[in-house]
Each structure stands twice: as structure tokens, then as C-alpha cells.
N, C-alpha and C positions, 0 to 999 in steps of 0.2 A: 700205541696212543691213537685214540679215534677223534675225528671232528665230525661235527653236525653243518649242514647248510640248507639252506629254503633252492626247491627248484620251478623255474615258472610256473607250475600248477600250486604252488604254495605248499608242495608238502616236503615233507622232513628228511632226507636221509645224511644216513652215518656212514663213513669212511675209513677206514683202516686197510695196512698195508698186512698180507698174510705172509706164510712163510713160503718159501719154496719149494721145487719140487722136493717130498718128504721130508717136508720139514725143514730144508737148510736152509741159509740167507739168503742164497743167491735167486735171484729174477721174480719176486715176490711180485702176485697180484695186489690191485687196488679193491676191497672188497664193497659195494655199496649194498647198505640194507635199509630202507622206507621204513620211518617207523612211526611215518602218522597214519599207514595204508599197509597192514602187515601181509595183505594178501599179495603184495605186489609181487615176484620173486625177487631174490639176491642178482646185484651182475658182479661181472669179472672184469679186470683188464689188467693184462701185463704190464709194468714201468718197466725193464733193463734196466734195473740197478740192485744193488744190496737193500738187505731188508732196513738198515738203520737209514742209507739214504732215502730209501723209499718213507721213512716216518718223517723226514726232514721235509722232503718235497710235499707231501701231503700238506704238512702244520703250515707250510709260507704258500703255498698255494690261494690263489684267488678261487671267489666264488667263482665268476664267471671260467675260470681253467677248468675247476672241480666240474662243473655242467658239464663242460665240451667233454669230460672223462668221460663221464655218468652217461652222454650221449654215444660212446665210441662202446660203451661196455656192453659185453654180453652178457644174455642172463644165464647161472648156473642151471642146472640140471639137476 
């Protein structure tokens, strides 16, 4: 499950929790992708938790939590 939020520059990104290392539940990244600025790159960041927590914590998450993520994240490679 993905959600959308506005970050101080007004632009768009989408969030979802991925799977973990290949593939299992366990210690899934939070993936952000811009999708009013597609040149931006993808980031990363780890939650410690399962993948289903990590979709729960995502969806009740505040904007303002999702930012400070967005800000902690790294960008992929």
C-alpha cells in the first residue's frame, strides 16, 4: 500500500514499504519516489519492523513524521 504527501517545496512523493532482504518481511525499507520531479532519484530508509507493520506505520503516519523520514533517507543507487 502506497501514500502520497506534499513536501515544503510543494512537490509530490509516494511512499511504500519494500520487502526485505530478498524479498522476506523482515526489516523492509521505506521507499520514496517524487512524482511531480521524476528526475529526482528514489531514497531509502530502514523501519525495524515487518513488512505488514511497516504498511501500518506508513498509512497512520503524519505528514510532518513522513518529511523527517524523507529527510533521514538515502538516495538509491
Amino acid at each position: 500500500m502506497s501514500r502520497t504527501f506534499q513536501d515544503r517545496n510543494f512537490l509530490v512523493w509516494e511512499v511504500y514499504p519494500s520487502g526485505g532482504e530478498h524479498g522476506f518481511p523482515d526489516n523492509p525499507h521505506a521507499i520514496f519516489h517524487c512524482r511531480s520531479q521524476l528526475d529526482l532519484r528514489p531514497r531509502a530508509i530502514r523501519l525495524g519492523t515487518d513488512e505488514a507493520e511497516a504498511q501500518k506505520i506508513i498509512h497512520e503516519m503524519t505528514d510532518a513524521a513522513l518529511l523527517d523520514l524523507l529527510d533521514r533517507a538515502e538516495e538509491i543507487d
